[in-house]
N, C-alpha and C positions, 0 to 999 in steps of 0.2 A: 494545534500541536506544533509551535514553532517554525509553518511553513515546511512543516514538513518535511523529506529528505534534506531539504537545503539546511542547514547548521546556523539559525541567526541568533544571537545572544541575548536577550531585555527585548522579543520582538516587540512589545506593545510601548516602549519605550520610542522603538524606532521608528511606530507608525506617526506617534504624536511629536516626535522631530521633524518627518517626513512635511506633516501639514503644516508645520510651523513654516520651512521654509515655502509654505504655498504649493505645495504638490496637491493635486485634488484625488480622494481616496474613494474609492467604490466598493461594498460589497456584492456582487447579487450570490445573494445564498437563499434559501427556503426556510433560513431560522435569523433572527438577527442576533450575530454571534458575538461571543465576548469582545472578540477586534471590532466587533462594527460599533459597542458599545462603546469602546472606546477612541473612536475616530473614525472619520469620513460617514462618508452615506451606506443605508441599507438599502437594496432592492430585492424584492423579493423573485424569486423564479420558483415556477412548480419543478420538482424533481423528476430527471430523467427529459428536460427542457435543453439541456444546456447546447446539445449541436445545431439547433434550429434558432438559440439567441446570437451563437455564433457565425453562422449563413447570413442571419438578418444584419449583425454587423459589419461583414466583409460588404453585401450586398449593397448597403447604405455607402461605406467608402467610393464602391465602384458606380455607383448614381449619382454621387458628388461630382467625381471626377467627371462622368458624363457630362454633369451642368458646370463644368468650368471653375468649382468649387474649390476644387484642390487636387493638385498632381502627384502620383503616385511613382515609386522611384522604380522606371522603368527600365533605366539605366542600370539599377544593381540586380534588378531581376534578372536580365539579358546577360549578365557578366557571371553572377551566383547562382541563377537556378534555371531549371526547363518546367514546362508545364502551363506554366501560366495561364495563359490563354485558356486552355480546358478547363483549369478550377475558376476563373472567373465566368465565363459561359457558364457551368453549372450553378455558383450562387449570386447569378443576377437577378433570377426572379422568386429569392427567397425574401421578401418585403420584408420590412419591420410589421407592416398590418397584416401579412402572410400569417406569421408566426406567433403575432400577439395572443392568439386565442389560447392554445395551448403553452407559450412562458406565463403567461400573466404577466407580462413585462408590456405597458404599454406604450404602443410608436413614439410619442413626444419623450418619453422616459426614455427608450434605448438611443433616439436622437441626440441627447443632451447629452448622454454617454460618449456617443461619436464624437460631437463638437468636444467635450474637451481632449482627448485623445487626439484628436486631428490639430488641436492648437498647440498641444503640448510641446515643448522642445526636449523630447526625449518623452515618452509615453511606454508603459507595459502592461497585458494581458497577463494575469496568471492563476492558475487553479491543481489541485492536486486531488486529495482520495475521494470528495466529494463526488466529481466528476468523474475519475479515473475506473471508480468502480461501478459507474452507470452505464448504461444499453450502450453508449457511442462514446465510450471513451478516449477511442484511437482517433476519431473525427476531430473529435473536440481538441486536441492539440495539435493534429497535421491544422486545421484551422488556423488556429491561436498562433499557430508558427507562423502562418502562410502570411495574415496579416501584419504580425514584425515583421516580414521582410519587404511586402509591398510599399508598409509604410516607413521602413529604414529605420527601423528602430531595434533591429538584432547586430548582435554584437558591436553596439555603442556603448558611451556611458549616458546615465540618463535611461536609455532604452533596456534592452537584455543582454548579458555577456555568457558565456559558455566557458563552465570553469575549467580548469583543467588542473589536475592532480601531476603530483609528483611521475606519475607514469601516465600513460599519452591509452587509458583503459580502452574507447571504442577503437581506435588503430591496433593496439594487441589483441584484442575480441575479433577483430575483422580477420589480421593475420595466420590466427592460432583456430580459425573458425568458430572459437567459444561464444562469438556472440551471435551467429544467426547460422545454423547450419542447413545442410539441403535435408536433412533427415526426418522426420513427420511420425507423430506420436500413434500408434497401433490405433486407438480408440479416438474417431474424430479430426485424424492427420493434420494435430496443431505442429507450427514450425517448433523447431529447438529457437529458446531464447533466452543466450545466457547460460548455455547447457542445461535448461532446465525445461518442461513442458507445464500446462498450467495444473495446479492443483484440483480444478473443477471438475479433470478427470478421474480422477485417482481412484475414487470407490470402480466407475467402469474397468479402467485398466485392473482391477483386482479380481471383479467377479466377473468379467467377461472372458470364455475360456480359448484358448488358444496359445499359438506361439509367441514369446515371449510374455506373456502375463505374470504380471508381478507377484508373485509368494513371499517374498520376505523385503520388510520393509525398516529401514533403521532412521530415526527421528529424532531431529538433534535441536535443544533447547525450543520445541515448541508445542502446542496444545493444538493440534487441528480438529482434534472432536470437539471443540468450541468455537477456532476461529475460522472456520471453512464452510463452505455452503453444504448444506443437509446434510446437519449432523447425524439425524438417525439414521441416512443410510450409511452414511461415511462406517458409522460405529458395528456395523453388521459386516461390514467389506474385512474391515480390520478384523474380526472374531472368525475370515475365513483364511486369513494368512497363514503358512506354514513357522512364518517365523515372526516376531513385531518387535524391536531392541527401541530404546527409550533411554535417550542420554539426556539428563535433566539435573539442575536442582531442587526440582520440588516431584512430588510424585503426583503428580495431574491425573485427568482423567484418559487421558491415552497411556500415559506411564502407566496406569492399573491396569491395562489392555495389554501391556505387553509380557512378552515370555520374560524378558531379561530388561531390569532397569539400569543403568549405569551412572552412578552419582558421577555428576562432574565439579568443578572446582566454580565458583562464585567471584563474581567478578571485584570482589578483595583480594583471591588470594590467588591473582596470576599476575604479573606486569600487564600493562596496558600499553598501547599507541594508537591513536584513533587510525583506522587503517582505510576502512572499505569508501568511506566519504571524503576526506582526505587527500590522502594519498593516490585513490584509484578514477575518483568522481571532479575532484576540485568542487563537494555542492557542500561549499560554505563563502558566508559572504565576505569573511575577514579570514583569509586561510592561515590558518595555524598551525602547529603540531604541538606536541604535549605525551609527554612518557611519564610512568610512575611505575614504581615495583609494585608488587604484592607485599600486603600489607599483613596479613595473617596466613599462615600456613595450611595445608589443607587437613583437612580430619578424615578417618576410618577411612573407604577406599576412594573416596575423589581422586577421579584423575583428568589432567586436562582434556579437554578431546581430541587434540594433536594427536596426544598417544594413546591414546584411545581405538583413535583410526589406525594409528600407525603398527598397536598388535592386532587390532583386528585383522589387519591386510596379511600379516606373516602368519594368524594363524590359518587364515583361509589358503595359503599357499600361496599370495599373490604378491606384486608390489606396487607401493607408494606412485601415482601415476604411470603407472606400465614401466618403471624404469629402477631398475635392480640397482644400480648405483646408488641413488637415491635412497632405497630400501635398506641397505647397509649403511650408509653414512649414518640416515639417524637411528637405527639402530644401535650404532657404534657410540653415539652422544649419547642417546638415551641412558646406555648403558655405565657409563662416565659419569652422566650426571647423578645418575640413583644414586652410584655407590658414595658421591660427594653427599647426597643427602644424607644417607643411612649413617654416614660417620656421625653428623648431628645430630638427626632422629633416626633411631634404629625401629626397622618395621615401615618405614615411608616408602609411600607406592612408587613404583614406577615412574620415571619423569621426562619428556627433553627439557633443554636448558632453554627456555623460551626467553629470555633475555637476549641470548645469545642470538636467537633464530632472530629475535627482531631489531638487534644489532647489525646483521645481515643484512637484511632490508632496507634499514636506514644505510646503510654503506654503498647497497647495490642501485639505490637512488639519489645518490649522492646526498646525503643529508646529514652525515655527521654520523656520531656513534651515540649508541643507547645510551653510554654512562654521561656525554655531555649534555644528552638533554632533560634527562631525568633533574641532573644539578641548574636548570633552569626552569624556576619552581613557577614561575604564572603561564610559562608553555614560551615558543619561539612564533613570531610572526613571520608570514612567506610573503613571498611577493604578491601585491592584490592583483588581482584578475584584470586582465588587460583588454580593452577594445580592441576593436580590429585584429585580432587573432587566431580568429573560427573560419569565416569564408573563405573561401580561395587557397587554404591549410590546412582544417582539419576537419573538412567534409568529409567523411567516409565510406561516401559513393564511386562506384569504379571511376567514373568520368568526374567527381569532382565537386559535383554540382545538385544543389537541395532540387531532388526531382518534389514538385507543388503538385503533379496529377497522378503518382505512382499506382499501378491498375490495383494491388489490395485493399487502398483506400478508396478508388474511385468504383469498384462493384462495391463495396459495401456503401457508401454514398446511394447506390443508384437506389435502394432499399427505402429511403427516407421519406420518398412520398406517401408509401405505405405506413410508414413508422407514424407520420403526420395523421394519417386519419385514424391511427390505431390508438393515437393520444386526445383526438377529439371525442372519441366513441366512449371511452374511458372520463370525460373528461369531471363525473361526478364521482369517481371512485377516487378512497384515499389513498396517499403514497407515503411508505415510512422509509424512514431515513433511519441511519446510525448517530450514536453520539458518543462522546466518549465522557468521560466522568474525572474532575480532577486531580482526585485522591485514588485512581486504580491506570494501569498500564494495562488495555487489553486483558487478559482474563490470569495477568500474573502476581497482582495487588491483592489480592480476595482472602488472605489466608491470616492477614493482622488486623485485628477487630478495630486499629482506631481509623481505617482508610474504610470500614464496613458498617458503617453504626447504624445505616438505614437496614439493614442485612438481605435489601433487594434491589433493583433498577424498578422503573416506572413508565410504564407508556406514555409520553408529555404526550398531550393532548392541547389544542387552541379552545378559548374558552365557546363560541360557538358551535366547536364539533361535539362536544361536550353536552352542552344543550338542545343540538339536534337528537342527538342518543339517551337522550336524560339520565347523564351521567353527572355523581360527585366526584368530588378527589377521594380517595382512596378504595371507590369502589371496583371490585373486580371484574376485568374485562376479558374477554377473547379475544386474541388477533390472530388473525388468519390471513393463509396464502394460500396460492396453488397447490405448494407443498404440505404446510403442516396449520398446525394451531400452538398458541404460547396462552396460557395466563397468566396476569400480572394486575398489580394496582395501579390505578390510570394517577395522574398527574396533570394538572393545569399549567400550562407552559403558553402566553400570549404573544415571547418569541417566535413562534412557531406560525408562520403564514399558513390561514386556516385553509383545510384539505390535506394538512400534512400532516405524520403523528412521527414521532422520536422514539427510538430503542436505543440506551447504551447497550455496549456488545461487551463481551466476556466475562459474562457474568452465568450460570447455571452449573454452581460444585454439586450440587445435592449428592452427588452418588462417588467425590470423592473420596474416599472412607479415610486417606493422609492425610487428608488437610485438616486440621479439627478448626479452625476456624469457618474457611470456606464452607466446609461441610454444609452446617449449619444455617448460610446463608437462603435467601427463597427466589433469589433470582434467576429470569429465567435467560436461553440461548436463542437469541433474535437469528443468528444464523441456520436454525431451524427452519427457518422462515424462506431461506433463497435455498434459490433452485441449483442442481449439479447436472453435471452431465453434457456431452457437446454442444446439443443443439438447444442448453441455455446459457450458452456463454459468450462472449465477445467474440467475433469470429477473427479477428487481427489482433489482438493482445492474449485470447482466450483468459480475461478477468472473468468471474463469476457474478452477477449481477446482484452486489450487496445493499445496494440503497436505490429509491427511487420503486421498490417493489408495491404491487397493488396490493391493497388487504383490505378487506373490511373489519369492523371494531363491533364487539356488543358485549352488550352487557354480560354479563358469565353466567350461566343456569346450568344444572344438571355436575353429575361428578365430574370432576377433574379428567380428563379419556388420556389424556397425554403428559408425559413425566417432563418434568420440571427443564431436565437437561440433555432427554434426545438419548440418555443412554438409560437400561433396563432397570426396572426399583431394585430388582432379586441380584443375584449375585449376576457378573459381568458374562460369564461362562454361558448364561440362559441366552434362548432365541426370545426375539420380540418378534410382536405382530409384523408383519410387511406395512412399510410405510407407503403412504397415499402416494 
């Protein structure tokens, strides 16, 4: 998915630049992926492996250094961070033979990994949703970090650099407390992060009764009865809300759930400025900027959802960030802008002058105005990201300095011995992973037949798991979890390091009744499959654990017990069974 939050443009382009100039490239993933097909090596790792290949790699560094192998920059630890010492103590005696058993990565294979990292001038570790959304996600990159900086390879070139955007986001988050507050969610006391708590709550915070329990709930451009962990209960929690508002352009399966849907405008017919990555993050690798107007106007009642929020707030009696100023100014534009409208289109909804608002922006960041960059049609280049500008400046720790043994990561660390024998005990059950599918975005592609032609997803199967089950390609399977069961038609996929099976996700419209494409479709919702609820979710990021899940696969006998998509065959209104 293009590296993911980071913004790189032709990646695969750039990997096979990368090798040309002799950079050595590694996967380890549990599928061997389109980039691995196209450059550098595959390694295979079972899923839900990935903190213990980590351990075993820091661990190998620091038995190098033991053996006089190679030194480790002690000096920028002692200058940049605290800790040290406790996280090396703790993965000293995580071997490579340790942990072999359960990565399927074996010793000589992760060694070779070391050695060329360790020789490299300039070396980087990096992983994203794969990892992010497994049992030890938070591990896996306090890790990943830990080793850039033992072996000085963070904020160099060559190594990792730390972008920054037009606005300085984690220093504003720290200041404004947006980004980690003291305050702890009703259900499960996750932190605020982000202003935000994790969604693996959400069906508890709804049907669990008490003070502050959530009754109305408003959901803005996304489908969480598809993309969120147990969907069937999630979809029961929603049918107990007092209120469910659904700002969308399409009418999804949570939009059919709600009292009130609110068409919003399509991203032709607002101006654009790429903002949130940009501007707030710097995670792109060539930072740019780039404006464009809207290109078509909106129809029947689309309204942005600027203003959308922004009447919702005044009719609820309130205002726009707690701040009545604020409340009237753009009310006062709004107000300006409609009637500019309606002199052209008479009957045009509601509007603020969003050109204007991100005229603003670009002003209040110093970056020029909207109309000169709009008139610079291939976008504007910014400065590229700079070494040495993170440590010792934009640490956002009170004291300054990258704490390596911070006590949230180091209790959930102490957990891992358990975790280790609980992956050996398992170590003949299979693990499904997610995938994503080239012709669909997540579960919002499904509704134009030429991105649908297969009109389902497929269990990829290895061709040995296959034949253990005496299974064909297209015959139909059950996959099952802790949680539910899915049917679908299996797939031969020999990318797939055998023990492992693949679901794409966002796929299960059946009981969309707007969508007349989707509708139609028979694929089912893998997110069925993962678990919700506190005590099955990341306990320092509170992610929902979406890949890397246990299930067993068989053959499919007896009727169909469970619907296609998690929500009810009969109309939306009905109760279903209580799910497992």
């Amino acid at each position: 998915s293009k590296w993911s939050f980071l913004q790189v443009s032709n990646p695969i382009a750039r990997l096979r630049e990368m090798e040309r100039r002799g950079c050595r490239l590694f996967f380890v993933d549990p599928r061997r992926t389109e980039s691995a097909k196209a450059a550098g090596e595959h390694v295979p790792i079972r899923p839900g492996t990935d903190v213990f290949f980590y351990l075993a790699f820091l661990a190998e560094l620091l038995a190098r250094e033991a053996r006089g192998e190679l030194r480790l920059r002690h000096e920028l630890l002692s200058r940049h961070a605290k800790g040290w010492e406790e996280l090396a103590a703790f993965a000293r005696p995580w071997t490579a033979e340790r942990t072999a058993d359960v990565t399927r990565v074996p010793p000589a294979t992760l060694r070779r990994l070391v050695d060329a990292f360790a020789a490299a001038d300039g070396a980087a570790l990096y992983h994203s949703t794969g990892v992010n959304m497994g049992r030890h996600g938070s591990l896996c990159f306090w890790l990943q970090e830990a080793i850039h900086l033992a072996t000085g390879n963070t904020d160099r070139r060559g190594g990792t650099l730390v972008g920054q955007g037009v606005i300085d986001f984690p220093a504003f988050g720290k200041k404004t407390g947006a980004l980690l507050r003291d305050d702890q969610s009703r259900v499960g006391a996750f932190a605020s992060v982000n202003d935000a708590y994790p969604g693996g709550i959400l069906a508890d915070e709804i049907l669990t009764p008490g003070e502050k329990q959530i009754r109305a709930l408003v959901v803005t451009g996304g489908n969480p009865l598809l993309t969120m962990a147990n969907s069937g209960r999630l979809a029961r929690a929603f049918r107990e809300l007092d209120l469910l508002v659904a700002l969308d352009i399409f009418h999804s399966e949570t939009a059919q759930l709600a009292h009130y849907v609110l068409p919003c405008t399509a991203p032709l017919q607002r101006p654009d400025l790429p903002f949130v990555f940009p501007l707030m993050l710097g995670l792109q690798s060539k930072p740019y900027l780039q404006a464009t107007r809207a290109l078509v106007p909106p129809e029947g009642e689309q309204r942005d959802e600027a203003t959308i929020y922004l009447d919702l707030t005044r009719a609820a009696g309130l205002d726009l960030f707690g701040a009545k100023p604020v409340q009237l100014l753009l009310e006062a534009m709004k107000a300006a802008h409609t009637a500019k409208l309606r002199r052209k289109r008479p009957g045009a909804q509601p509007a603020l002058p969003q050109e204007r608002l991100l005229d603003w922006l670009l002003r209040a960041t110093k970056q020029g105005r909207f109309e000169d960059l709009v008139g610079e049609r291939h976008g504007r280049l910014r400065d590229a990201h700079a070494p040495g500008t993170f440590l010792g400046a934009r640490v956002v720790t009170d004291d300054g300095l990258v704490d390596l043994a911070p006590p949230a990561l180091m209790r959930f660390a102490a957990g891992l011995e358990e975790a280790l024998e609980a992956e050996r005990a398992s170590a003949g059950q299979l693990r499904l992973i997610t995938k994503r599918a080239v012709t669909t975005h997540n579960s919002w592609m499904h509704n134009h037949a030429r991105f649908v032609r297969e009109g389902t997803n497929h269990l990829h199967m290895h061709a040995d798991d296959m034949a253990a089950r005496a299974l064909q390609p297209g015959d139909l399977v059950d996959v099952t979890s802790a949680t539910a069961t899915v049917r679908l038609p299996v797939k031969r996929n020999d990318d797939l390091m055998p023990g492992v099976v693949a679901l794409p996700h966002g796929w299960g419209h059946q009981h969309a009744e707007h969508l007349s494409v989707a509708r139609e479709t028979k694929g089912v919702n893998v997110n069925l499959l993962a678990a919700d609820g506190p005590d099955a979710l990341e306990p320092v990021s509170g992610m929902a654990r979406l890949t890397g899940i246990p299930v067993t696969v068989t053959k499919a006998a007896g009727p169909q017990a469970h619907t296609w998509s998690g929500l009810p065959d009969a109309r939306f209104g009905e109760r279903e069974a209580e799910p497992r």
